[in-house]
N, C-alpha and C positions, 0 to 999 in steps of 0.2 A: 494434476500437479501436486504436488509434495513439499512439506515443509522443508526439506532439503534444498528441492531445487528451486522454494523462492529466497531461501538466504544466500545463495548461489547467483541469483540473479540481481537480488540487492547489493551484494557485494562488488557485483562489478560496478556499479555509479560510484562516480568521483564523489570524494568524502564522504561517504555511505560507512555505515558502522554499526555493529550490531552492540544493544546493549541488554542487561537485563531488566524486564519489564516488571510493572506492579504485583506482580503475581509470581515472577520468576521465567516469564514465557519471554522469548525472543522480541526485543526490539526496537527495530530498526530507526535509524537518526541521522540526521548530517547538521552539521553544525548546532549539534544537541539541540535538536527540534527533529521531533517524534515525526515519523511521515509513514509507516506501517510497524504494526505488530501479529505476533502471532498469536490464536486461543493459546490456552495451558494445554490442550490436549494437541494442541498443532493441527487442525480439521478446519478451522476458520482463520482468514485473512482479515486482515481493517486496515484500510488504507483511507487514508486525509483525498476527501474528492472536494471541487466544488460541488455547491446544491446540487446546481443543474445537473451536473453529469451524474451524480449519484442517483436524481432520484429517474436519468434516462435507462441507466443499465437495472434499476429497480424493478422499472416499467417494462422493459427488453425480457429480462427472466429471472422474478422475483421467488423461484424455485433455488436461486442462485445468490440476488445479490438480496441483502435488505440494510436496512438505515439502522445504523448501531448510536449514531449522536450527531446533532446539528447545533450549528452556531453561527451567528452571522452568516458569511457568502462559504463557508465551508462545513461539511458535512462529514460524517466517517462512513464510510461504506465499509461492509460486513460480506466476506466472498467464501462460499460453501467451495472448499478446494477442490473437493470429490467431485462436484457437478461445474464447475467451469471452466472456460476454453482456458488454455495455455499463453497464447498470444494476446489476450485480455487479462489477462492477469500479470503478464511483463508489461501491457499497456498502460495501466493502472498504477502501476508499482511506479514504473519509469515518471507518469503523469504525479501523481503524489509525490515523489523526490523534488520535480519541477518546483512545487509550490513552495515550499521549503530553503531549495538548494541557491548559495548565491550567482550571479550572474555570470563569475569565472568560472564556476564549477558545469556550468549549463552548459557553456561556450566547451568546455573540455570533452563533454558528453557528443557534441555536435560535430565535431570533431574528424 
């Protein structure tokens, strides 16, 4: 996957919006709370996981994922584009929006 096709993929979740991040690198938000961005060179993802799941897909293929920041019950997962599945990375993305996105917005996505 390619930075293309995950702004593409963010964009379709209800109130999803790309902004410009600390750096200038893509960053993605819904109700201006941050839930992925892009590296500056666009090669790495980070996406808002909880712990758990982050430090599962860590444990899963850490050739892939690894821990970029944690805090309380949420963590940011750091995803090597080049070496991860497709459908794990719309998982992830969609799953980080979740945490974020209010309850009509969820409901819309369910839809």
């Amino acid at each position: 996957m390619d930075a293309e096709a995950v702004q593409k993929l963010v964009l379709r979740l209800p109130g999803a919006e790309e902004h410009e991040g600390w750096a200038g690198q893509p960053a993605f938000k819904v109700r201006k709370k941050g839930f992925a961005y892009l590296s500056e060179d666009e090669t790495k993802l980070f996406v808002k996981a909880l712990r758990e799941e982050q430090q599962a897909m860590i444990a899963q293929n850490p050739d892939v994922y690894a821990s970029w920041w944690e805090s309380g019950r949420f963590g940011w997962l750091e995803i090597d584009l080049a070496g991860a599945d497709d459908e794990e990375v719309e998982e992830l993305l969609t799953e980080a929006w979740r945490l974020n996105a209010p309850k009509y917005l969820v409901a819309q996505l369910e839809q």
